[in-house]
VEXLUMDREN-344482 format. One record per residue (C-alpha): z, x, y negated. Coordinates in steps of 0.5 Angstrom, whole numbers, plus 500, padded with zeros to 3 digits. Layout:
VEXLUMDREN-344482
NODE   pz   px   py
NODE    Z    X    Y
...
END
This chain:
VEXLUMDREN-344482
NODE   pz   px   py
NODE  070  265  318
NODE  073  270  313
NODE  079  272  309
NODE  078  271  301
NODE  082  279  302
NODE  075  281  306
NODE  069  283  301
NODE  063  279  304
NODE  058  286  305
NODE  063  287  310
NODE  065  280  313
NODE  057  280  314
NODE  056  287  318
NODE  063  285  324
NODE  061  285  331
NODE  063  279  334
NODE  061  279  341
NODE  062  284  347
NODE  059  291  347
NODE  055  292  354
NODE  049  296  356
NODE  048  297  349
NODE  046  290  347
NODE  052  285  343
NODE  054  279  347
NODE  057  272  348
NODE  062  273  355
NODE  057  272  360
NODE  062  267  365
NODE  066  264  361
NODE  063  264  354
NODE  070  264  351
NODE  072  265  344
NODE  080  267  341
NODE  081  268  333
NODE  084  275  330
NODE  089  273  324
NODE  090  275  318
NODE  097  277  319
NODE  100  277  311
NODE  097  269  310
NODE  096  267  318
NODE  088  265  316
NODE  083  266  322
NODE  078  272  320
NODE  073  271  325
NODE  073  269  333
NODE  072  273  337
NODE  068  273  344
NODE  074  274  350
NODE  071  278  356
NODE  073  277  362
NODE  074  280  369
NODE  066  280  370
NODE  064  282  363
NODE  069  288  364
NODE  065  290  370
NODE  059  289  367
NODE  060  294  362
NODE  063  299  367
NODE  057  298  371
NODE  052  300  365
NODE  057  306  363
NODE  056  308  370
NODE  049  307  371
NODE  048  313  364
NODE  053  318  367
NODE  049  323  370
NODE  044  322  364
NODE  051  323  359
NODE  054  330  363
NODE  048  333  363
NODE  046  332  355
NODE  045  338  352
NODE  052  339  348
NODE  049  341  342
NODE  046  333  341
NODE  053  331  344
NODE  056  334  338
NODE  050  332  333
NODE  051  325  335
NODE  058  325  333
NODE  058  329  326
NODE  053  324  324
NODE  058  319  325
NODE  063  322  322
NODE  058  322  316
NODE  056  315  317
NODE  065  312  318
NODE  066  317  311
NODE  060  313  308
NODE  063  306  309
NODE  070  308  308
NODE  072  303  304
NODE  068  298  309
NODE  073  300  314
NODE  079  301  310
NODE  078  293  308
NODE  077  291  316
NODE  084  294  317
NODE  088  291  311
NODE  085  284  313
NODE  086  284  320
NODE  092  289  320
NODE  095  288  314
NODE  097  295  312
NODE  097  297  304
NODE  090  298  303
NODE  092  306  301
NODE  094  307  307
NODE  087  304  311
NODE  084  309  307
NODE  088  314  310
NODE  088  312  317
NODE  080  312  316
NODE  080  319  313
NODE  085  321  319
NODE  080  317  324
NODE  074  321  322
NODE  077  327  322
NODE  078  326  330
NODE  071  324  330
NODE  069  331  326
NODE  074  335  330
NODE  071  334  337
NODE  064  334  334
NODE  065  341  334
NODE  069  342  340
NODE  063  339  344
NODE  059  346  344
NODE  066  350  345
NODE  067  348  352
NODE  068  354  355
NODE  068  357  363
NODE  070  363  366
NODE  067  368  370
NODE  070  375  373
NODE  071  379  378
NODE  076  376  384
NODE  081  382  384
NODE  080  383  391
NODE  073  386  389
NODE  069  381  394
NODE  066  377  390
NODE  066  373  383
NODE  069  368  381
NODE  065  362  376
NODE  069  356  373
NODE  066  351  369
NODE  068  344  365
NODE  064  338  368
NODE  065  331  365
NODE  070  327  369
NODE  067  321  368
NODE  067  313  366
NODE  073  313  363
NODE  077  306  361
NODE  080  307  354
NODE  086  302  352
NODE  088  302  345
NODE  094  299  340
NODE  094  295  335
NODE  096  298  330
NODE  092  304  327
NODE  086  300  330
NODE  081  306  328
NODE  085  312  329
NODE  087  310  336
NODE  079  309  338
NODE  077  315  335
NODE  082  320  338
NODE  080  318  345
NODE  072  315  343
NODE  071  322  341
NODE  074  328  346
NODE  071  322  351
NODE  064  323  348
NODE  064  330  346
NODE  066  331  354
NODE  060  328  357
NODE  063  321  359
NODE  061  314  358
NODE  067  309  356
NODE  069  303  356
NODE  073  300  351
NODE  079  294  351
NODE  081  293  344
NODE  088  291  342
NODE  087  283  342
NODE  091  283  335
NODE  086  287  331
NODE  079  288  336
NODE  074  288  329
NODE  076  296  326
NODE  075  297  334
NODE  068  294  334
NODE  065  296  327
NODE  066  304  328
NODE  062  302  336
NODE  057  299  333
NODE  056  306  327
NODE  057  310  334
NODE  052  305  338
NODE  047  305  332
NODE  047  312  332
NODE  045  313  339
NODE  040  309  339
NODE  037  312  333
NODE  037  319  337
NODE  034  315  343
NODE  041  317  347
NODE  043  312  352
NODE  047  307  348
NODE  051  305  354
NODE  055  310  354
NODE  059  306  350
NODE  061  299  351
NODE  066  294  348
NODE  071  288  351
NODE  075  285  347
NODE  080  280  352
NODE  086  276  351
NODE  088  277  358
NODE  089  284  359
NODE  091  284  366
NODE  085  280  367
NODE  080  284  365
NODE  083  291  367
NODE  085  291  374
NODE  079  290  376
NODE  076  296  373
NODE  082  300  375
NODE  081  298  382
NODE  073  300  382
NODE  071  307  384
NODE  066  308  379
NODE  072  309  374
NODE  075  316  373
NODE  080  317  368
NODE  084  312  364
NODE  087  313  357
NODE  092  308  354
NODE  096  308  348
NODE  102  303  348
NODE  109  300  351
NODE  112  304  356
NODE  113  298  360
NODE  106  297  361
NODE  104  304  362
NODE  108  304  368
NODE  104  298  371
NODE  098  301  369
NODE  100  308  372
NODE  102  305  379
NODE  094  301  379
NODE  091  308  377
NODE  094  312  383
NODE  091  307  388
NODE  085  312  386
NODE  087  318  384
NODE  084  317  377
NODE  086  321  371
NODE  091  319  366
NODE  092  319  359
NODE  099  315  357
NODE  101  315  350
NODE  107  311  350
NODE  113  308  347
NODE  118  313  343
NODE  124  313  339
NODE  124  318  334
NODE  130  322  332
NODE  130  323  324
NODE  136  329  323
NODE  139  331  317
NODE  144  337  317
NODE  148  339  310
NODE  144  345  309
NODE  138  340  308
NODE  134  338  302
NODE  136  331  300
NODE  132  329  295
NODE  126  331  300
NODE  129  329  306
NODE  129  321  303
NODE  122  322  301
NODE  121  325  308
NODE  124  319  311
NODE  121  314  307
NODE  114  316  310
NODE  117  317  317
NODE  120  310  317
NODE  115  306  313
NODE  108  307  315
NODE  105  300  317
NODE  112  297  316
NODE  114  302  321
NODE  110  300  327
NODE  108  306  329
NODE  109  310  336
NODE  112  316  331
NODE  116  312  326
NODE  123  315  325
NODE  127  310  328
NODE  134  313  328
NODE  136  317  322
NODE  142  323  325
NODE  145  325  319
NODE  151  330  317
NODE  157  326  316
NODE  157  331  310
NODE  151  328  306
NODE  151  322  309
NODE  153  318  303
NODE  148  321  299
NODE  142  320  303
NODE  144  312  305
NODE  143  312  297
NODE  138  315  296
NODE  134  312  302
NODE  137  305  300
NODE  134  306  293
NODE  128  308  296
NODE  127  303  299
NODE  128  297  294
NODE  122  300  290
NODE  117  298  295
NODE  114  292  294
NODE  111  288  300
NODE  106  283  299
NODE  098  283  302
NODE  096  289  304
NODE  089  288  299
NODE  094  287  293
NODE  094  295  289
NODE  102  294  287
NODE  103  292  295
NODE  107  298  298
NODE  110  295  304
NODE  105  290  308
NODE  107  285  314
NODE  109  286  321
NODE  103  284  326
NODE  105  277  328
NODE  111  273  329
NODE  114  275  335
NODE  115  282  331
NODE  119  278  326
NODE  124  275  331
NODE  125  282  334
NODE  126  285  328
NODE  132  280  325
NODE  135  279  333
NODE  136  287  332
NODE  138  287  324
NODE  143  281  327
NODE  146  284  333
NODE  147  291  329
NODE  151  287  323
NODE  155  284  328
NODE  157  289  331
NODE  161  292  324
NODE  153  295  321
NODE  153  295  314
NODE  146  292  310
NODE  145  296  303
NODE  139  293  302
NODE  134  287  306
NODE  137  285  313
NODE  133  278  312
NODE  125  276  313
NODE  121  275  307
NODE  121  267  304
NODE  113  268  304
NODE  107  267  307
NODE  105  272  313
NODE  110  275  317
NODE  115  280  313
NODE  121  282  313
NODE  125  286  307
NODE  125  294  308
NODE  133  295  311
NODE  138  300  311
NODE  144  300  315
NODE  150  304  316
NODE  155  304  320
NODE  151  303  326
NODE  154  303  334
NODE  151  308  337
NODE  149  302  343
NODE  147  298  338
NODE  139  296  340
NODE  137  299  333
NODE  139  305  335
NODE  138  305  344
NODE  130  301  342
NODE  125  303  338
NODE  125  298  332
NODE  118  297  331
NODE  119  294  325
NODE  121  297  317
NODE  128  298  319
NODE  133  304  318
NODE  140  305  322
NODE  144  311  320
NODE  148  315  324
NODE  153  321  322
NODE  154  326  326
NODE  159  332  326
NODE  155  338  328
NODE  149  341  331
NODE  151  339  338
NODE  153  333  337
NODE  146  332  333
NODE  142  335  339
NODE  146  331  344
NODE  145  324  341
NODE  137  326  340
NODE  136  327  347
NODE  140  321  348
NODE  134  317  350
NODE  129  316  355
NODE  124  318  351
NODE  121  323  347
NODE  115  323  343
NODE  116  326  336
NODE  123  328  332
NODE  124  330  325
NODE  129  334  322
NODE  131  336  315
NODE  134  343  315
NODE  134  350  311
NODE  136  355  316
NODE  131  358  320
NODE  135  359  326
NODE  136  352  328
NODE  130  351  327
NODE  128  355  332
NODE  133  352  336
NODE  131  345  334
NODE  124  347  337
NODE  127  349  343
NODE  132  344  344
NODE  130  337  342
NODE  127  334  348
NODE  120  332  345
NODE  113  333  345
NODE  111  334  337
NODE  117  337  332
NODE  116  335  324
NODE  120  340  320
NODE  122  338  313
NODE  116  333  313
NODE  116  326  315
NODE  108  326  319
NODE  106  331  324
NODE  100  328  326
NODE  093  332  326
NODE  087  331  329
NODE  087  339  331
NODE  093  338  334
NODE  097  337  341
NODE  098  329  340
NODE  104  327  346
NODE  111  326  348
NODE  115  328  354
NODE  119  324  359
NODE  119  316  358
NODE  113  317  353
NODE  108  319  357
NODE  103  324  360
NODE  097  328  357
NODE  096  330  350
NODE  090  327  345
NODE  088  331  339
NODE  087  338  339
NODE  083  344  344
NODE  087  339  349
NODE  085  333  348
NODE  078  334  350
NODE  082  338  357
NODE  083  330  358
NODE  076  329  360
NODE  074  335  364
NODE  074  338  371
NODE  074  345  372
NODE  069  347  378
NODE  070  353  382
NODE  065  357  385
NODE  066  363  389
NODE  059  368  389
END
């Protein structure tokens, strides 16, 4: 089974099965299957082996078993493998792109740009796999000297989203490998096949190197819990990394502390998009289409409450609700589609439940507010005005193409209502005043700052948040931090 939308060359070359010691296969316990969907039209792509709780420790269990051979891999043939896959994802970017359009329905412009964004981690730690650096000097009590070196934490579980379904594997995949540890892989359930096509270019390329390629393996799941407690009670485990709700975060963080693990945790934000009145609006409206509407807004950093200055309120509503009445939605394969659907229809209901409850509380809709009459799961990009500070499509992260829009009267009241949240991942602001910029970086309780741009993701840079939006950083010199211990020696 395929998707019309989805070229045969690629339909013909996804992995279907559970990656584990280096081979494909069924689900040796159960032999279970679920099918992934293309959520702008509801037909079943593929199906797709469904691990078990036994599958997950049988690939932690091969992951281990080359651990000691992976750390002590020279770094120069770890960084070598990496660029090679770089090569081998930028050759098949149209491949990839197309997979992401099928089973996540984003625009295929923008799976295009997420595969360049993808491969870019991949390059970025292929280069950072030889820069592991250590430390040697004398003590200052001149008795002896000190030695610190970086040594690879170990197997690691990496648990990703749905929503940039090569991306988010890239960014843990490769800091992970270029370290020295093997993985193992949950892909999200909505969109395991981008996961499993760029594991089989990686375990291809080990192979072809005579590497060990169970450094990497592969479980999709659809239960979740089933398959990862187990793993995260096993002592051969050492490190977690996960991105996704908060809600779930916590519960994983409460598992990982019976062992002590290491943990990366990218996890829900709600991120503020400020406009003050010595902003440039024309580019502030720009910004804030590409904050907001990337995926249909269903990223971790879209721009979820837009705080403008009551002084240039009515210009930037009108600006942005022209803006949005030019996208057009449809399926994300068609080349006039600039708005693909929500990833299921639990999305959808959420979208409407919250659109609806900020319209009875006195919000005004100046364009969309309502689900699309089609196929699929969409909804009518949507800004409202007018909106209670309570309403949940200001206190929730929306997930969804929607754009509630809040006055504020100064910059204290700006900053107050952008902290106003228990999270903290990203906030944007559009300003030509230098010295609040400074403020705003200093000030805003967040991980990452966009200045007059509407994207700050960089594989070269500090990818996290603070507060109720997780601990760790991915990308940059940090990311590989991530995955190494620091050992001391006193001589």
């Amino acid at each position: 089974m395929s998707s019309p939308h989805l070229p045969p060359t690629v339909a013909a070359h996804v992995p279907t099965g559970l990656l584990i010691g280096g081979a494909w296969r069924r689900s040796s316990s159960t032999g279970r299957t679920f099918s992934v969907e293309d959520p702008a039209t509801g037909e079943v792509l593929f199906d797709v082996a469904d691990g078990s709780a036994e599958d997950g420790l049988d690939a932690l269990a091969a992951a281990a078993d080359v651990a000691s051979e992976w750390a002590d891999t020279a770094p120069r043939v770890r960084a070598e493998l990496l660029r090679a896959v770089f090569e081998t994802l930028m050759a098949r970017a149209e491949d990839v792109a197309a997979l992401i359009t099928a089973e996540g329905g984003k625009p295929l412009a923008e799976s295009r740009a997420e595969v360049a964004y993808a491969a870019e981690y991949v390059r970025w730690y292929s280069e950072q796999a030889v820069r592991l650096d250590g430390l040697a000097r004398r003590a200052p009590a001149g008795t002896h000297h000190q030695l610190v070196l970086s040594r690879p934490v170990g197997p690691a579980l990496l648990i990703t989203p749905w929503n940039f379904p090569i991306a988010m594997i890239t960014r843990k995949i490769a800091p992970a490998l270029a370290a020295g540890c093997p993985v193992v892989v949950k892909p999200a359930q909505l969109t395991p096949l981008t996961t499993s096509y760029f594991a089989e270019i990686v375990r291809a390329e080990l192979e072809a190197r005579d590497l060990p390629t169970s450094v990497i393996n592969v479980v999709p799941t659809s239960s979740s819990s089933e398959l990862t407690a187990p793993l995260i009670a096993d002592p051969r485990l050492r490190k977690l990394s996960f991105t996704g709700s908060t809600e779930v975060g916590r519960v994983l963080l409460r598992a990982a502390a019976e062992n002590v693990l290491r943990t990366s945790m990218e996890l829900g934000g709600n991120a503020p998009f400020l406009v003050f009145e010595d902003a440039d609006i024309p580019a502030a409206v720009e910004g804030a289409v590409a904050a907001k509407m990337r995926n249909s807004g269903q990223t971790c950093v879209a721009a979820n409450r837009f705080l403008v200055h009551e002084s240039v309120a009515d210009e930037f509503s009108e600006g942005l609700t022209a803006a949005f009445k030019r996208l057009v939605i449809g399926h994300g394969s068609d080349a006039a589609t600039t708005v693909g659907p929500l990833i299921e229809a639990a999305a959808v209901d959420r979208v409407a439940d919250i659109v609806a409850e900020a319209v009875d509380g006195g919000a005004k809709v100046h364009v969309g507010g309502d689900r699309a009459q089609r196929a699929g799961h969409f909804f009518h990009p949507t800004v409202l005005t007018e909106v209670a500070h309570d309403a949940r499509a200001v206190r929730e992260e929306v997930f969804g193409p929607v754009a509630p829009i809040v006055t504020f009267g100064d910059e204290r009241e700006a900053l107050d209502l952008a902290n106003g949240t228990e999270f903290g991942l990203v906030a944007y602001a559009y300003t030509r005043d230098v010295g609040r910029v400074m403020r705003l970086a200093e000030q805003v309780e967040t991980g990452m700052l966009g200045v007059n741009r509407g994207m700050v993701s960089d594989a070269s840079a500090p990818f996290g948040g603070v507060k109720m939006s997780g601990l760790g950083r991915e990308g940059g010199e940090a990311g590989i931090e991530e995955y190494l211990e620091r050992r001391y020696v006193a001589l």
